[in-house]
Each structure stands twice: as C-alpha cells, then as structure tokens.
C-alpha positions in Angstrom: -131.3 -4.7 158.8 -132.5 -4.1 162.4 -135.6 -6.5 162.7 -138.5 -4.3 165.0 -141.4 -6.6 166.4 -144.7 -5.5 167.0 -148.6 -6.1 166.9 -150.7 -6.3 163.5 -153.2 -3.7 164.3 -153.4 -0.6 162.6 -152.4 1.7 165.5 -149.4 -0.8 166.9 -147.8 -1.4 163.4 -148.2 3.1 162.9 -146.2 3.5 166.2 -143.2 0.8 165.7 -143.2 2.3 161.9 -142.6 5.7 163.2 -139.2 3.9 164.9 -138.5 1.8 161.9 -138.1 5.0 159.9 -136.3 7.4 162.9 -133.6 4.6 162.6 -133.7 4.4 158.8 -133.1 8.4 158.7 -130.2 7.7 161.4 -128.6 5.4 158.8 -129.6 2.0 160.3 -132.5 0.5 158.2 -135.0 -1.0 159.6 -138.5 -3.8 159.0 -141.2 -3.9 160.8 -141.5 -8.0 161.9 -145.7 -8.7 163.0 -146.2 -11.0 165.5 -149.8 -12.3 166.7 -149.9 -11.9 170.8 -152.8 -13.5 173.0 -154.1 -10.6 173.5 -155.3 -10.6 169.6 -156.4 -13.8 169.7 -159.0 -13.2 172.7 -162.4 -11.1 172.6 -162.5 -11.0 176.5 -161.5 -8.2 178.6 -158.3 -7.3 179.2 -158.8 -7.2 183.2 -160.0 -11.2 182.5 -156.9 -12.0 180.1 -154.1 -10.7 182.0 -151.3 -7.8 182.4 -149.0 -8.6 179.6 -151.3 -10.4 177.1 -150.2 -7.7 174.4 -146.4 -7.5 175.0 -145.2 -11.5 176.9 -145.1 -13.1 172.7 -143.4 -9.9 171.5 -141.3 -10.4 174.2 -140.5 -14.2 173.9 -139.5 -13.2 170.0 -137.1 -10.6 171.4 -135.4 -13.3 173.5 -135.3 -16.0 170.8 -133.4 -13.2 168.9 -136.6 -13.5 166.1 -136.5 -9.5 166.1 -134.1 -7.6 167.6 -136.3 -4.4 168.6 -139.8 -4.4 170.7 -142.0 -1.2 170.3 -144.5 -1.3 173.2 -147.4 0.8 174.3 -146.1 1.5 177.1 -148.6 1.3 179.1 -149.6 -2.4 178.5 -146.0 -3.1 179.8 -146.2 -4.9 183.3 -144.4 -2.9 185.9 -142.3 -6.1 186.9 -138.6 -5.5 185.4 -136.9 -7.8 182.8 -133.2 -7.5 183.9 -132.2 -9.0 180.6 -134.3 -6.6 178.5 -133.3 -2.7 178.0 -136.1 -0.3 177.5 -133.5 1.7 175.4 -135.4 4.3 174.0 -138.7 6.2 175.1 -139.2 9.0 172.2 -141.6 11.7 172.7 -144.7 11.3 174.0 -148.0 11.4 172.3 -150.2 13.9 173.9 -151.2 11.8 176.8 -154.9 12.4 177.5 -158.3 10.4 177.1 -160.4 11.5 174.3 -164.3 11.7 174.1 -165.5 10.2 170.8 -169.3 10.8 170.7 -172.2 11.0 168.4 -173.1 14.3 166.9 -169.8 15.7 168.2 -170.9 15.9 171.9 -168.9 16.8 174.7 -169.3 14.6 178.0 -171.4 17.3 179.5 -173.7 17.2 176.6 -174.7 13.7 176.7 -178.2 13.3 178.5 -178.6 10.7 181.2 -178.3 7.2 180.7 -176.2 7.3 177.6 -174.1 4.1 176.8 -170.3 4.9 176.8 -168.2 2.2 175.9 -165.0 2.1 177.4 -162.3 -1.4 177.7 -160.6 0.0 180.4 -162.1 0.1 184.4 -160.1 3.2 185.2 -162.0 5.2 182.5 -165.0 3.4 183.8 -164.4 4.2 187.6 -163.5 8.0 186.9 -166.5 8.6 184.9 -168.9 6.6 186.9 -167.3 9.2 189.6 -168.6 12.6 188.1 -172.4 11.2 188.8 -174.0 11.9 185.7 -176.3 8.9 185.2 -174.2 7.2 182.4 -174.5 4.1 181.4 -170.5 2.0 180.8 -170.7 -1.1 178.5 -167.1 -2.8 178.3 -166.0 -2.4 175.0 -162.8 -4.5 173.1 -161.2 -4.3 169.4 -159.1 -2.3 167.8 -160.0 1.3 167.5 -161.6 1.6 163.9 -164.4 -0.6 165.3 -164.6 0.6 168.5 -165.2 4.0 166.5 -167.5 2.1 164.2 -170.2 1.4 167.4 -170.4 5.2 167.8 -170.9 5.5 164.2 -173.2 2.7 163.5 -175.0 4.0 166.9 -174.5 0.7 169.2 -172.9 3.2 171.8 -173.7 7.0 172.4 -170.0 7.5 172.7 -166.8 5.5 173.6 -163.5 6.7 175.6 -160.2 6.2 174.1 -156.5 7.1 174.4 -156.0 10.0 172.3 -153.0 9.2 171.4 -154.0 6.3 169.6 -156.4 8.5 167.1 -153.1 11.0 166.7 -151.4 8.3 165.6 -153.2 7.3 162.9 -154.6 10.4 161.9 -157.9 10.6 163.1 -157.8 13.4 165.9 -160.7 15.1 163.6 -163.1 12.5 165.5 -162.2 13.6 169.2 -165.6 15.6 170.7 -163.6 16.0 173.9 -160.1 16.1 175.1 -160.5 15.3 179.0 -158.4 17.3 181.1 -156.4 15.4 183.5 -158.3 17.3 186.2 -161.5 15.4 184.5 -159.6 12.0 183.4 -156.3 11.4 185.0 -155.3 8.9 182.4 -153.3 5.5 182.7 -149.3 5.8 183.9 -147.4 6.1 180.8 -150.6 6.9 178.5 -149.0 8.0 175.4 -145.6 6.9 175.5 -144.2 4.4 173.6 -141.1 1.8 175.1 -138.4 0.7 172.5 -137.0 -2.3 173.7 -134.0 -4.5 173.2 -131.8 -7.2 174.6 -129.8 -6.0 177.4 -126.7 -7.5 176.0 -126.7 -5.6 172.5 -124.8 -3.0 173.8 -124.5 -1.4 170.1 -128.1 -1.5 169.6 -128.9 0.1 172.8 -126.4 3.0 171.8 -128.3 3.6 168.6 -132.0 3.2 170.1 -131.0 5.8 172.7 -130.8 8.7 170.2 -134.3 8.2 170.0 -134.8 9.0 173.4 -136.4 11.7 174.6 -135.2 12.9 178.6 -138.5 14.7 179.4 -140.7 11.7 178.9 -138.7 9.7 179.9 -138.5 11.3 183.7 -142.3 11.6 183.5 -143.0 8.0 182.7 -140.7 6.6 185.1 -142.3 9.1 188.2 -145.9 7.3 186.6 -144.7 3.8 186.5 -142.7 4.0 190.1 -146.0 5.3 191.6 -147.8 2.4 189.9 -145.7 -0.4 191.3 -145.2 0.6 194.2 -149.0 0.3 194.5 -148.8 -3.0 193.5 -151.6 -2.3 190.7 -151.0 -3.4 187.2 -151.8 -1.8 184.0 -155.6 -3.3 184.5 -156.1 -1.0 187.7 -157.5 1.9 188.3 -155.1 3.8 188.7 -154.6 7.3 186.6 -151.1 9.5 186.5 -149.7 12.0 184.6 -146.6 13.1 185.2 -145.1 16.4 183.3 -141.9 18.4 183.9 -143.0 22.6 184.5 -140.8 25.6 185.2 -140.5 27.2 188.4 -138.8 30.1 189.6 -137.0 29.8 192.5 -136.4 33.0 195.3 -133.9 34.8 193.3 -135.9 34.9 190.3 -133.9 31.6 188.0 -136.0 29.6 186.0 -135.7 25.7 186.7 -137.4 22.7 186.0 -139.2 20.1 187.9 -141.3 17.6 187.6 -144.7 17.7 188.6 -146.8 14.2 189.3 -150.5 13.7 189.8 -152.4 10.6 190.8 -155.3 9.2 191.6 -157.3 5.8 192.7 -161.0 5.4 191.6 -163.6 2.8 193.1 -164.9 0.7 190.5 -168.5 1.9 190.9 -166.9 5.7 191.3 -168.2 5.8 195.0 -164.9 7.1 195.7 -161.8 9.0 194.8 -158.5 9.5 195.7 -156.4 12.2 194.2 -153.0 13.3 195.2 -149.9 15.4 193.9 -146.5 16.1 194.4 -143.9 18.4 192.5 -140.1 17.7 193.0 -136.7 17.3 191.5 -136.4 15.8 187.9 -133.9 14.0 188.6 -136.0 12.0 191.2 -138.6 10.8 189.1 -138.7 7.5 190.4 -138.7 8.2 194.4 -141.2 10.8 193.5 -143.6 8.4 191.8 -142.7 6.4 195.3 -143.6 9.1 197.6 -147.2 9.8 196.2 -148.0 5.7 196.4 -146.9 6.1 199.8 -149.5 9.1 200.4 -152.5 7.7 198.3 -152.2 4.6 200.5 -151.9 6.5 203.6 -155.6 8.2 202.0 -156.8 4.7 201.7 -156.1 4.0 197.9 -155.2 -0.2 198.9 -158.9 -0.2 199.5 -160.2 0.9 196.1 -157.8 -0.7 194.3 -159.0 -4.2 195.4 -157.7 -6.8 193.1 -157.7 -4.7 190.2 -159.9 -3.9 187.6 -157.1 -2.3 181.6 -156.3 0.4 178.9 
C-alpha cells in the first residue's frame, strides 16, 4: 500500500485523493495518510508565518519514511531544491487562473468603490490595488468554505481565490469572474499539483512518473525558474503563467513553444512590471531565467522588497 501524505483540509485531502486513486487504477493501491502542518495550526498570515509552513511537516514525514508519497500545491513549495526529494510526478494542471467570488454574482468591474475584497495573498492584493478602482483589501486566512462563507454571510463584498481550488472540490458554480491573466497574472505554478517522493525509491519514482504530464510540467518549471532566480518566495508578488502554444514557422510546420509571462506588483499597486518571452519548450527553465533577468533590468528588485502568500 503506497502511504500518500497530505493536509486535512477539504481541498488538500480532494487533490492527493485524486493521486491515491490514479495509482489505485494503475494497479498500486494507495491511502491517503493526514498530517497536521504549522501552517494549520496558525491564524496569522502566511507572509508573517513563513514559505513552507504548509509543506516542511509533510516533508519531515516523507523523510522519516511515515508516508512514502507527498502531494503539494505546488505553489506553496519553496523554490529552494531538496536534493534527496524527487518531485516525480506533476499531473495536469488545474485551470490556473484567480477567480472572483462576489456577492450577487458580480464581476470586478461591477463592484462600486470602496468594496471590501478579501484576499490572503499580497500578489492578488498588489495587482488589484493596481487597476485603481477604489477597493478596499482586508487580509483574509482559512480554508476556502469559510473564506466563501464571509461573502455569503456578507463580512466581505467579495474575496479572490485560486480557481483551481473551487474546481477541485466542485464549486466552480460560485466563480463571478475568471481573471484573465492579462487582469491577474496568477502565482508561479497556480494550479499544479507536485507529487513527491524520496529520491532514492527509484521504483516509486518510475510509477509516480506515469502520472506526469510533459506540458505542465515545462510550464511550471519556466514559472518557478523565473521565481528563484528573483529570489522571491511563494509570499511575493510575483505573478507567472507559463503555457506551451503553436507556432508556425516560415515554411508553414506547426511547432510548439512555450510561452512565459510575468510580472512584479508594488504592494500598494503604485507600480507594475510586466514582461514576456516565448522560446523553445525544451528550455523552460533558462527561459523562466531570462525574463527574471529582464524584469530586474525594469526594476522588479525594487517592488519586490522583502516580500509580501497564496
């Protein structure tokens, strides 16, 4: 019985089920094993708590051979690597974009001046602070039924989540707005989830890879590449999506590439910064590389500061 660690809440215990059963299909059954992180046990912002505070326990488990498989948002993943640890699998992603979740169904452009939006993450905050119209951001933590439930109740004109996360467990039927990246650029590796296993199961990381999907795989790297090599974390920010897109080269044969944009907010959404590049699939990483290279050249160090978390 592979052993598959993961978070209690309703939306982490959904994702790492979806891999318990891929594997169980594949003929490798598989439990789901809950373990309580610090990031549970806190009420304070993320950006105050730390990178890692949903993944380091999960981790620790993995190590002490407690589970044998880690299913991570992969976004709350620091970008530091874990030589000993194999990300062996990153399936398909989730449709990647931030979602509006407002009262009486309205869309951002809808909602009058001074509105409270609850948010837990500053890069949401920073972008929508950015397209200057008068809204009021409240930090907002817990799991996403009550963050739902302040929109409901009407504590908070709206909130911002990861899509994703409402796909997941069935609640798209909520979503008053889908934000276009050209809107929201969302947070590197939004959507995806990272299947994760000791390096030195070499078995286990054959049968996790058969779970992996190529495409979103390249895109999340090109994300998270451009995201260390700004030195922001996960609390940052920082918004990329990354996608590969067919082109058609002078003799008229279809290809693909991969196609990367990225930006850098201010925290009071004084400023952005928005860049893209488009290049060879197969370079996901030095692309992600190459457009940190050219936000800082724009001045992104600056906005960044010391970092402000999905």
């Amino acid at each position: 019985m592979i052993r598959i660690g993961t978070r209690g809440s309703q939306l982490a215990t959904t994702q790492a089920q979806t891999i318990a059963d891929a594997l169980t299909a594949a003929g490798h059954p598989a439990e789901l094993v809950i373990i309580k992180t610090d990031g549970d046990a806190s009420a304070a912002p993320v950006a105050e708590i730390g990178v890692g505070v949903f993944t380091t326990a999960i981790r620790v488990a993995l190590r002490n051979r407690e589970v044998d498989v880690a299913v991570h948002s992969y976004k709350d993943l620091p970008t530091a690597p874990e030589p000993d640890l194999n990300i062996a699998a990153i399936p398909p992603r989730e449709d990647p974009r931030d979602a509006l979740v407002s009262r009486d169904n309205l869309v951002l452009g809808e909602l009058p001046a001074g509105s409270v939006i609850g948010t837990s993450s500053p890069r949401r905050a920073a972008q929508l602070r950015a397209l200057g119209l008068g809204l009021e951001i409240r930090p907002l933590r817990g799991n996403l039924d009550s963050r739902l439930g302040k929109v409901a109740g009407g504590e908070l004109d709206a909130v911002v989540v990861a899509r994703a996360g409402l796909a997941r467990i069935g609640r798209t039927e909520v979503v008053s707005e889908a934000f276009d990246p050209v809107v929201m650029l969302p947070a590197p590796a939004q959507g995806a989830l990272a299947v994760e296993c000791r390096g030195d199961d070499a078995e286990l990381v054959r049968i996790l890879a058969e779970l992996d999907d190529p495409s979103t795989r390249s895109a999340v790297e090109a994300e998270r590449a451009l995201l260390a090599a700004l030195e922001a974390g996960c609390t940052a920010p920082v918004g990329a999506i990354a996608e590969v897109v067919e082109s058609i080269d002078d003799d008229g044969h279809i290809f693909n590439e991969l196609s990367l944009r990225a930006g850098v907010a201010a925290e009071d959404g004084s400023d952005v910064i928005r860049a893209s590049v488009v290049g060879p699939v197969d370079q996901a990483v030095q692309l992600g590389k190459d457009l940190a290279a050219e936000l800082l050249e724009l001045g992104a160090a600056e906005l960044i500061g010391t970092g402000s978390s999905d």
